[in-house]
DSSP file (Angstrom, degrees, kcal/mol; ACC not computed):
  #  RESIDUE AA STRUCTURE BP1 BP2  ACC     N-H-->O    O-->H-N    N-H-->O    O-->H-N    TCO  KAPPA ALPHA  PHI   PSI    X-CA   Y-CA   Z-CA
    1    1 A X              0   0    0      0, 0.0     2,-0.3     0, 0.0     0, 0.0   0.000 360.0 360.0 360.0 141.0    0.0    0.0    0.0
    2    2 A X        -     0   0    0      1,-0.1     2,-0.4     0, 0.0     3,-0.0  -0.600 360.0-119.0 -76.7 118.9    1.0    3.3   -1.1
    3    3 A X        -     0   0    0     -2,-0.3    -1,-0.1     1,-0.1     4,-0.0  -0.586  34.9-111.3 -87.8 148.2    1.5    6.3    1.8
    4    4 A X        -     0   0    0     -2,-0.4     5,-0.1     1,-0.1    -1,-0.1  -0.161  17.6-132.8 -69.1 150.0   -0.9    9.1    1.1
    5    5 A X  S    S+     0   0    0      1,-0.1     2,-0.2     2,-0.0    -1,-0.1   0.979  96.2  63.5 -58.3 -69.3    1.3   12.1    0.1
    6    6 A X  S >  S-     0   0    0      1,-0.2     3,-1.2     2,-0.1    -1,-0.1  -0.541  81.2-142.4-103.1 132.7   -0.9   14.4    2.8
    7    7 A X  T 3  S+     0   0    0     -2,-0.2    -1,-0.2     1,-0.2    -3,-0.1   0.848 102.3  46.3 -66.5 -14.8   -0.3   13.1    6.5
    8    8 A X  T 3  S+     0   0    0     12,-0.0    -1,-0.2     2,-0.0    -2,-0.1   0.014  86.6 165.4-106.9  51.5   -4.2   13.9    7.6
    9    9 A X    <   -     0   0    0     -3,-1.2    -5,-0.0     1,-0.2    -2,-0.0  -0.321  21.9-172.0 -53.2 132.9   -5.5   12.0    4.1
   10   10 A X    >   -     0   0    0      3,-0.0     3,-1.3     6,-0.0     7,-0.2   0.007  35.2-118.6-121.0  43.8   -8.7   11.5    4.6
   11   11 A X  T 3  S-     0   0    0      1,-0.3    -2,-0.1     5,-0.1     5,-0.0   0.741  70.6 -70.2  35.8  47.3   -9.4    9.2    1.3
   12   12 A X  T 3  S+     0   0    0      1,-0.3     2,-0.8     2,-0.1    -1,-0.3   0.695  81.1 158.5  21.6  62.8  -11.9   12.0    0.1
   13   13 A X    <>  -     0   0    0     -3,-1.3     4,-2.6     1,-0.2    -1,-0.3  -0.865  40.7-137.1 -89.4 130.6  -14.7   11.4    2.6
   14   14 A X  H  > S+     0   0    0     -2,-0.8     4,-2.1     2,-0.2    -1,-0.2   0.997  95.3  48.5 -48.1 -94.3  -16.6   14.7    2.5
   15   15 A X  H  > S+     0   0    0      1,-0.3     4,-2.6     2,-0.2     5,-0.2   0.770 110.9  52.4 -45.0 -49.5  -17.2   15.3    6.4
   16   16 A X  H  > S+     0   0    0      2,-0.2     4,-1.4     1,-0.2     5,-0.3   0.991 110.2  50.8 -53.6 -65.8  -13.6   14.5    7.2
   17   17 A X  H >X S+     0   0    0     -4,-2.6     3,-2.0     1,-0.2     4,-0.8   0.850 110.1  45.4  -2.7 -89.2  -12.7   17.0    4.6
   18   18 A X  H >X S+     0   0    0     -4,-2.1     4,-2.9     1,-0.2     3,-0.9   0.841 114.8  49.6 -37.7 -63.9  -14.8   19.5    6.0
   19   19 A X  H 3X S+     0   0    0     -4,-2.6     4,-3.1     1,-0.2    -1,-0.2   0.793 112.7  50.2 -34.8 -33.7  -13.5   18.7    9.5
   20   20 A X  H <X S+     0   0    0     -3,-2.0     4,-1.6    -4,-1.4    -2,-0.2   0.540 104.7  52.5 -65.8 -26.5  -10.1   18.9    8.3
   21   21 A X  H <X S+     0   0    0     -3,-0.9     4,-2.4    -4,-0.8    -1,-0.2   0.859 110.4  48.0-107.5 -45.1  -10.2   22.0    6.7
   22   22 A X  H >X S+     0   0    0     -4,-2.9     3,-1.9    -5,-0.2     4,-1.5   0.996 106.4  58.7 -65.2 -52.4  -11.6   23.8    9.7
   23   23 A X  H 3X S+     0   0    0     -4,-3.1     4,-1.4     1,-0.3     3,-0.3   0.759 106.3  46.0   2.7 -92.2   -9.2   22.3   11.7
   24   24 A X  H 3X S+     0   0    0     -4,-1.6     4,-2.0     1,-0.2    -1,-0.3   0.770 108.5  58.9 -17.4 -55.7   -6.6   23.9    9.6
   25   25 A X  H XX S+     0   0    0     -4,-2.4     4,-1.4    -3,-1.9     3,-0.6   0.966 105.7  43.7 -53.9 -56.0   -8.4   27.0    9.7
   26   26 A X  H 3X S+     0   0    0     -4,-1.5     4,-2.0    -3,-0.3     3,-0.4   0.985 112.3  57.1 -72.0 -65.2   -8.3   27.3   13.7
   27   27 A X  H 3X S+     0   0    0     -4,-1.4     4,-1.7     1,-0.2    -1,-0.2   0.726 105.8  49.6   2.6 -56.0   -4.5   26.2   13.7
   28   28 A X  H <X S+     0   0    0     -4,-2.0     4,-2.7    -3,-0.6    -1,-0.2   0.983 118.7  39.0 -69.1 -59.4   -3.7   29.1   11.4
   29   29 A X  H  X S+     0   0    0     -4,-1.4     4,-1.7    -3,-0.4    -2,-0.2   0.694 110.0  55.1 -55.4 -33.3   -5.6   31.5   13.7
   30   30 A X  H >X S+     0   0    0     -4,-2.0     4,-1.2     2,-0.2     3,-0.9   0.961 109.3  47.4 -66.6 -63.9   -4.5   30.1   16.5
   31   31 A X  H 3X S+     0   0    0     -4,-1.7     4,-1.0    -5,-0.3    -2,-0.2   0.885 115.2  55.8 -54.7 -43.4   -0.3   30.7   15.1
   32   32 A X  H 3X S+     0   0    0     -4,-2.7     4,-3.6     2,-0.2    -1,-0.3   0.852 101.2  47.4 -55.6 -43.3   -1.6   33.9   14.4
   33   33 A X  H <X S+     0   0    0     -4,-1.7     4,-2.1    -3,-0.9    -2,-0.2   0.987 112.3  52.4 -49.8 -71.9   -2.9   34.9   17.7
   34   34 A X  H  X S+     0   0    0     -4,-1.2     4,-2.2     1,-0.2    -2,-0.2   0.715 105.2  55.7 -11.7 -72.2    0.4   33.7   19.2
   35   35 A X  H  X S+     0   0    0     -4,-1.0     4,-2.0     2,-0.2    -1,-0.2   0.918 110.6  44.6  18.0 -97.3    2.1   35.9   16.7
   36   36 A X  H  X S+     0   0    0     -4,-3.6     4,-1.6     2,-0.1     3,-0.5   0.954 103.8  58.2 -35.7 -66.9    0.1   39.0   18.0
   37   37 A X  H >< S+     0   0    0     -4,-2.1     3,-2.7     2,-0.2    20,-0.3   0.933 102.3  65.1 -34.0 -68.9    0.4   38.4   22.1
   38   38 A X  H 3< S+     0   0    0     -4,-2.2    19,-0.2     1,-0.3    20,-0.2   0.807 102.9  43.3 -16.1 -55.9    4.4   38.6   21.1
   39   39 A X  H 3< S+     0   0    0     -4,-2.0    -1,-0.3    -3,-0.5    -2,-0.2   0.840  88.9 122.6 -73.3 -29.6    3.9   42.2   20.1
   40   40 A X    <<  +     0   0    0     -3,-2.7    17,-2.2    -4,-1.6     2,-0.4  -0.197  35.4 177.0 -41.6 124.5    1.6   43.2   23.3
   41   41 A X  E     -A   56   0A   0     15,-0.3    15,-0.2    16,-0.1     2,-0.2  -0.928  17.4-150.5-132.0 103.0    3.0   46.1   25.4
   42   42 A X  E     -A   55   0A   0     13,-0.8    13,-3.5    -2,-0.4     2,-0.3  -0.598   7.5-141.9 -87.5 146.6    1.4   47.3   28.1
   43   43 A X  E     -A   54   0A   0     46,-0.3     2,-0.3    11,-0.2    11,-0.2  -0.909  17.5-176.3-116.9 125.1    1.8   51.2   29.3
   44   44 A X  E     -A   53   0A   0      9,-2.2     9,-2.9    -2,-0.3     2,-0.3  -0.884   5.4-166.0-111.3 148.3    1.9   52.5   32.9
   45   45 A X  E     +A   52   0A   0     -2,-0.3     7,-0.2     7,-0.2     2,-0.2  -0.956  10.9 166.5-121.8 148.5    2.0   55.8   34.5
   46   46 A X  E   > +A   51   0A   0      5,-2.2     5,-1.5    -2,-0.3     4,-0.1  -0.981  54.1  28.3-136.6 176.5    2.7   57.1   37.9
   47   47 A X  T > 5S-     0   0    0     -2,-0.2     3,-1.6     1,-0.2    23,-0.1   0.930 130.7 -45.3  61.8  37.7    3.6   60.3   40.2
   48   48 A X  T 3 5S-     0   0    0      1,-0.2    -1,-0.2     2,-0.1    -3,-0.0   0.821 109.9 -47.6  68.6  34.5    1.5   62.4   37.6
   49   49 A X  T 3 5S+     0   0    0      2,-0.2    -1,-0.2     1,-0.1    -2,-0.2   0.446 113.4 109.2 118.4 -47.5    2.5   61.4   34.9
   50   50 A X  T < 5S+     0   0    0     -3,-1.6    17,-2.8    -4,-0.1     2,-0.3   0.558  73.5  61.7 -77.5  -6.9    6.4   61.6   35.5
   51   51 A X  E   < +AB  46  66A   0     -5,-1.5    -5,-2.2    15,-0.2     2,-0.3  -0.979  63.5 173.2-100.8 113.1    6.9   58.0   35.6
   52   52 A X  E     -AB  45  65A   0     13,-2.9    13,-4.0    -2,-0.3     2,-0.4  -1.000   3.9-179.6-127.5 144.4    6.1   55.9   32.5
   53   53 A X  E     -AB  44  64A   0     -9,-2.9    -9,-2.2    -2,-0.3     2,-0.5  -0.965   8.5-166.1-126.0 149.2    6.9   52.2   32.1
   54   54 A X  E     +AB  43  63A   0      9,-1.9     8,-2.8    -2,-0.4     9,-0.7  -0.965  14.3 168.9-129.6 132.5    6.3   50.0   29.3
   55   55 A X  E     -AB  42  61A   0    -13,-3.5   -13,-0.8    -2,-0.5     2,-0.2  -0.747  26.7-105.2-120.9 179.9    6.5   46.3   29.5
   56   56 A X  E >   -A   41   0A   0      4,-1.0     3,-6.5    -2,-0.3   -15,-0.3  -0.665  43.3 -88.9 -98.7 172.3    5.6   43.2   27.5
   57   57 A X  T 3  S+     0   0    0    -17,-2.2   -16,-0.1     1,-0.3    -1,-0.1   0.772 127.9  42.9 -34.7 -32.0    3.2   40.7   27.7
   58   58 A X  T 3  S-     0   0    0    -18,-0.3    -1,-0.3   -20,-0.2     3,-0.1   0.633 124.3-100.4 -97.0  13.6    5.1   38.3   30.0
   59   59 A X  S <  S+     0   0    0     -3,-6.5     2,-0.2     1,-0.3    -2,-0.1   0.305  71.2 146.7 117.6 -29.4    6.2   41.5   32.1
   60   60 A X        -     0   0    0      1,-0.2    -4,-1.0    -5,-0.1     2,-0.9  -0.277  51.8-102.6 -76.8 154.1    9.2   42.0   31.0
   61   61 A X  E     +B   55   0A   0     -6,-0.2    -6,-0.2    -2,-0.2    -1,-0.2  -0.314  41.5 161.3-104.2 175.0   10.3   45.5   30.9
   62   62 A X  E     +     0   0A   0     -8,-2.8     2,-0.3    -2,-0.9    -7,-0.2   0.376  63.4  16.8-120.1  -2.1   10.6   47.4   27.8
   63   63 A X  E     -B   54   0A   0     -9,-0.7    -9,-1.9     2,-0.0     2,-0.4  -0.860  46.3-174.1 179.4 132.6   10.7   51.2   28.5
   64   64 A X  E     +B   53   0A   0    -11,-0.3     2,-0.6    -2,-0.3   -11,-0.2  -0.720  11.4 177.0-145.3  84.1   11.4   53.1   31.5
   65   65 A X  E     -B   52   0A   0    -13,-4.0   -13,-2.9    -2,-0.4     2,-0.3  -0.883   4.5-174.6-107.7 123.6   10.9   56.9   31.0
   66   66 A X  E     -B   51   0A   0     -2,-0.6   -15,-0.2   -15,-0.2   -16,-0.1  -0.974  23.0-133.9-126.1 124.0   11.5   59.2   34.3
   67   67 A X        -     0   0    0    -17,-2.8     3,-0.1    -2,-0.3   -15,-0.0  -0.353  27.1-119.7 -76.9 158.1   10.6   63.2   33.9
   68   68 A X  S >  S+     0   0    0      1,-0.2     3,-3.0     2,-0.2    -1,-0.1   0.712 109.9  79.3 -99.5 -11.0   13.6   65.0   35.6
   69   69 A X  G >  S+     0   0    0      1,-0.2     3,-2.6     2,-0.1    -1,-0.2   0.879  81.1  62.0  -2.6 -97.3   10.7   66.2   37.7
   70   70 A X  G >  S+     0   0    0      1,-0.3     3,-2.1     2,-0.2    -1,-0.2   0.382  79.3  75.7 -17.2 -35.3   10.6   63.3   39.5
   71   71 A X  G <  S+     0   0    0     -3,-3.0     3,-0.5     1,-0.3    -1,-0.3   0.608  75.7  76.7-111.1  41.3   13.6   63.2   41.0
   72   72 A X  G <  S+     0   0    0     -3,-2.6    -1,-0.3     1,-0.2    -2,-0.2   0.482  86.3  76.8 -74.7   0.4   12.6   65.7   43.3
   73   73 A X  S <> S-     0   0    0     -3,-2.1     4,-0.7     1,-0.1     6,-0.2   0.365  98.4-115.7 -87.9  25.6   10.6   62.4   45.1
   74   74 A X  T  4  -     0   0    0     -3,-0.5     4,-0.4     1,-0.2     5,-0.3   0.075  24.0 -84.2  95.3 146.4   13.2   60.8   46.6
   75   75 A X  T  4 S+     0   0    0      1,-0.2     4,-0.3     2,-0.2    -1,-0.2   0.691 127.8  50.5 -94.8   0.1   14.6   57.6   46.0
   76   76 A X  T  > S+     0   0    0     -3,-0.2     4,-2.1     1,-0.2    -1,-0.2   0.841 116.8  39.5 -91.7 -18.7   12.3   55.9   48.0
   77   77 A X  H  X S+     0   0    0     -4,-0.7     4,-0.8     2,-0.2    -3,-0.2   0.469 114.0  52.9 -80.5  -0.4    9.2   57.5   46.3
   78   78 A X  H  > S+     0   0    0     -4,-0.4     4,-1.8     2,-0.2    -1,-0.2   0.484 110.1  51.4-118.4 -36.8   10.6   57.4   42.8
   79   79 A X  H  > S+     0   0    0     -5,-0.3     4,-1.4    -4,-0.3    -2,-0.2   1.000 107.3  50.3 -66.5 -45.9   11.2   53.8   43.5
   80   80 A X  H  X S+     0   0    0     -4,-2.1     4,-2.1     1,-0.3     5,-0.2   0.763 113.6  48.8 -49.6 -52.3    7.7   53.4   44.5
   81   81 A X  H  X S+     0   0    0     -4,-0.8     4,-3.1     2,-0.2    -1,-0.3   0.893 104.2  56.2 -34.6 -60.2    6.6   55.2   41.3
   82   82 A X  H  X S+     0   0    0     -4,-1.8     4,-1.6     1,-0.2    -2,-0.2   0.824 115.3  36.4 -67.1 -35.1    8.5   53.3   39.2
   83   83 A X  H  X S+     0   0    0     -4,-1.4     4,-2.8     2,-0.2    -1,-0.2   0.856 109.2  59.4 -85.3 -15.2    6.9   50.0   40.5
   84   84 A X  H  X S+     0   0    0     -4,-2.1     4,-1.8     2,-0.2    -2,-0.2   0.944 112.8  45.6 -76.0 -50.9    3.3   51.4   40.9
   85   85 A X  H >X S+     0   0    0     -4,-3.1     4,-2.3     1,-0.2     3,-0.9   0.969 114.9  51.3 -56.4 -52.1    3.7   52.2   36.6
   86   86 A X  H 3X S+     0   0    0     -4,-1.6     4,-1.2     1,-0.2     5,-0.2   0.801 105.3  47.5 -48.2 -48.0    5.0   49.0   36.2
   87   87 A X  H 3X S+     0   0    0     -4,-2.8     4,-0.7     2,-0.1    -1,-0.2   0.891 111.4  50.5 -78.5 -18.8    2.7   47.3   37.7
   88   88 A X  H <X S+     0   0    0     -4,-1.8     4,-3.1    -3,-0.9     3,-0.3   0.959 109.9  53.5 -43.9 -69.4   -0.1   49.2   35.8
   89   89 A X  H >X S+     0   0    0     -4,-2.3     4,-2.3     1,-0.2     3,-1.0   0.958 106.9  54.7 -31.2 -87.2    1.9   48.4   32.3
   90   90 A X  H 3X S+     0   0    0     -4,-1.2     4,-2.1     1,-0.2    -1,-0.2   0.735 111.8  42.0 -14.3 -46.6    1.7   44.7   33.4
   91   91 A X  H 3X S+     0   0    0     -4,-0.7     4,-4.4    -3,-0.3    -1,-0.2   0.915 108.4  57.0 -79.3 -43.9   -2.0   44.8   33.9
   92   92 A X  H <X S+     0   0    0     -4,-3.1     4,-3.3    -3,-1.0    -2,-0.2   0.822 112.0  46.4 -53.2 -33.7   -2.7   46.8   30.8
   93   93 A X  H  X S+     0   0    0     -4,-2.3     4,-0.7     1,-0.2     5,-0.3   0.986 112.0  49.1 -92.4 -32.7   -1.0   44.1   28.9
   94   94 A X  H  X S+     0   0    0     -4,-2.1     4,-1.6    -5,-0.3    -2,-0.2   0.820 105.2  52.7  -4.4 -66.9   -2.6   41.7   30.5
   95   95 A X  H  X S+     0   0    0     -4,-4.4     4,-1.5     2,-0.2    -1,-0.2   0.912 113.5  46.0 -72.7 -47.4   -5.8   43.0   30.0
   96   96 A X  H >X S+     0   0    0     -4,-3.3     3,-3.6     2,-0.2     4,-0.8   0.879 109.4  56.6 -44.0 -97.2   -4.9   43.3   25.7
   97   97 A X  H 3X S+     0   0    0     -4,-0.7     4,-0.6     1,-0.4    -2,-0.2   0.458 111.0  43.9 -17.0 -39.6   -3.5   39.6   25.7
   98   98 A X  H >< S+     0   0    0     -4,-1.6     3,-0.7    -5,-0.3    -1,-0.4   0.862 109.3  54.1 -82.7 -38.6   -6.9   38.5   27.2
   99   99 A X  H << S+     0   0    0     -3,-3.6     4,-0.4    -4,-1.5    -2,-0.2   0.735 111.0  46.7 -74.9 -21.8   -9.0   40.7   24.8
  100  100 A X  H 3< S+     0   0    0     -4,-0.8     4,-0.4     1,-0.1    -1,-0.3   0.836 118.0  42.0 -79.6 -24.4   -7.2   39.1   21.9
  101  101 A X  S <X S+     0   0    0     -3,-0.7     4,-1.8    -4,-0.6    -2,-0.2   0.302  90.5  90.3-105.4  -9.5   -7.7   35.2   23.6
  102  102 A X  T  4 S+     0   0    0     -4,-0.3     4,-0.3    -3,-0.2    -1,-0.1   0.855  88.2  46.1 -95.3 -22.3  -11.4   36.1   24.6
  103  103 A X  T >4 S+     0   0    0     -4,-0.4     3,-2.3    -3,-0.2    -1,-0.2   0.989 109.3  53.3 -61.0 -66.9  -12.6   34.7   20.9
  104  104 A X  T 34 S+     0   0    0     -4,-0.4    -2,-0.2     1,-0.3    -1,-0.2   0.632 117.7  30.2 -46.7 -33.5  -10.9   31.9   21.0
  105  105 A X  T >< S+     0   0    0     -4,-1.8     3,-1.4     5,-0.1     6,-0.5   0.169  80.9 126.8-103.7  20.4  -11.9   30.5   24.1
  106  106 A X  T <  S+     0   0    0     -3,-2.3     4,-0.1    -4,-0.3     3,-0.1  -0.373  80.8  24.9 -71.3 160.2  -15.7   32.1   24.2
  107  107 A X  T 3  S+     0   0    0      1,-0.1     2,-0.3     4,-0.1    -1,-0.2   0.331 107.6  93.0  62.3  -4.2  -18.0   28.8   24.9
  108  108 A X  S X  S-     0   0    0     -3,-1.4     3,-2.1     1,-0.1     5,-0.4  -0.826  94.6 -92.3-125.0 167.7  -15.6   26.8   26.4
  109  109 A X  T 3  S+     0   0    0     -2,-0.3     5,-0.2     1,-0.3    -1,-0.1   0.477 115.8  59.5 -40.0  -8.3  -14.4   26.0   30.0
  110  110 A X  T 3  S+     0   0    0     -5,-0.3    10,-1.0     7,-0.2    -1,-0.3   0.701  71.6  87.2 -94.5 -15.6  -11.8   28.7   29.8
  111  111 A X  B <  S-C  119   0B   0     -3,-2.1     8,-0.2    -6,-0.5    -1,-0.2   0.171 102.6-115.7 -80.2  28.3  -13.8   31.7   29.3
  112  112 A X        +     0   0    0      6,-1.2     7,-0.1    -2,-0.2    -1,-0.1   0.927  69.3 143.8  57.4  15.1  -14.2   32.0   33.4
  113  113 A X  S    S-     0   0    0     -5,-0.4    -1,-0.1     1,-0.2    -4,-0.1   0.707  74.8 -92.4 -78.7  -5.7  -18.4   31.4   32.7
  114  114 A X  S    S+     0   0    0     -5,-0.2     2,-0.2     3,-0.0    -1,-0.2   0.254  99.4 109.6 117.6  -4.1  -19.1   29.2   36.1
  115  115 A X  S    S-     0   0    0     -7,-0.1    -2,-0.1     1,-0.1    -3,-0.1  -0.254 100.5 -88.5-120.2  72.3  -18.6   25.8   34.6
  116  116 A X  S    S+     0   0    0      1,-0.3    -1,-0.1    -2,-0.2     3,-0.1   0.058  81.8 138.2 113.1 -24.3  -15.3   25.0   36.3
  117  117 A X        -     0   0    0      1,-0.1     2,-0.7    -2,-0.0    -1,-0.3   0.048  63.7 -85.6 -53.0 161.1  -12.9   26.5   33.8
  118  118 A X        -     0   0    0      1,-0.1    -6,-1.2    -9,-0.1     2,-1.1  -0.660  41.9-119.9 -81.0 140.5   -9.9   28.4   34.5
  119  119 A X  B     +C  111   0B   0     -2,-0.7    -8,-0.2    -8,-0.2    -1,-0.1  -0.558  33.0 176.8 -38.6  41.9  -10.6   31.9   35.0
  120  120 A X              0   0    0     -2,-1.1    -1,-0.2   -10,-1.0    -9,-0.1   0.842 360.0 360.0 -57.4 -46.2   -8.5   34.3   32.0
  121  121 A X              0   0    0    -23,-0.1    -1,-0.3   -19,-0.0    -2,-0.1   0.587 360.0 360.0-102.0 360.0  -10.1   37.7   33.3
């Protein structure tokens, strides 16, 4: 017996097709989403303004801009700043990264709805 050239052959049954082909479809959407989250950067402010932080999606940071304002607070208040923006940023991306995921898992146990799924918002 010959092996089919494409590994998910389905020997032209119609409904497997049809499965097959959405499949494929959410796969692609799915790489794509992935793809996007990469780029997410979330923006924080604190201390009016004079503190801005930007991180990525997992946190890390990415931008650290301090007004020269600012360092009239002090170094313990300009630290304080600095994490209070940070931690903003963090949430903000958070909060994007979830609004991009919130299709993809609408209907299912993940979307937080009461039936036992993990919680994303």
């Amino acid at each position: 017996m010959t092996p089919p050239t494409e590994p998910f052959s389905t020997a032209g049954d119609p409904e497997l097709d049809r499965l097959l082909k959405g499949f494929r479809q959410e796969l692609t959407a799915i790489e794509g989403l992935r793809d996007q989250i990469t780029l997410v950067v979330g923006r924080g402010e604190a201390a009016g303004g004079r503190v801005v932080v930007t991180v990525t999606q997992t946190g890390a940071l990415a931008g650290l801009s301090i007004d020269p304002r600012a360092m009239r607070l002090g170094s313990d208040e300009l630290a304080a700043a600095i994490l209070e923006a940070a931690g903003r940023a963090a949430r903000a991306a958070e909060r994007e990264a979830n609004d991009m995921v919130a299709p993809f898992i609408a209907g299912t146990p993940l979307n937080g709805d009461g039936t036992g799924g993990t919680r994303w918002r």
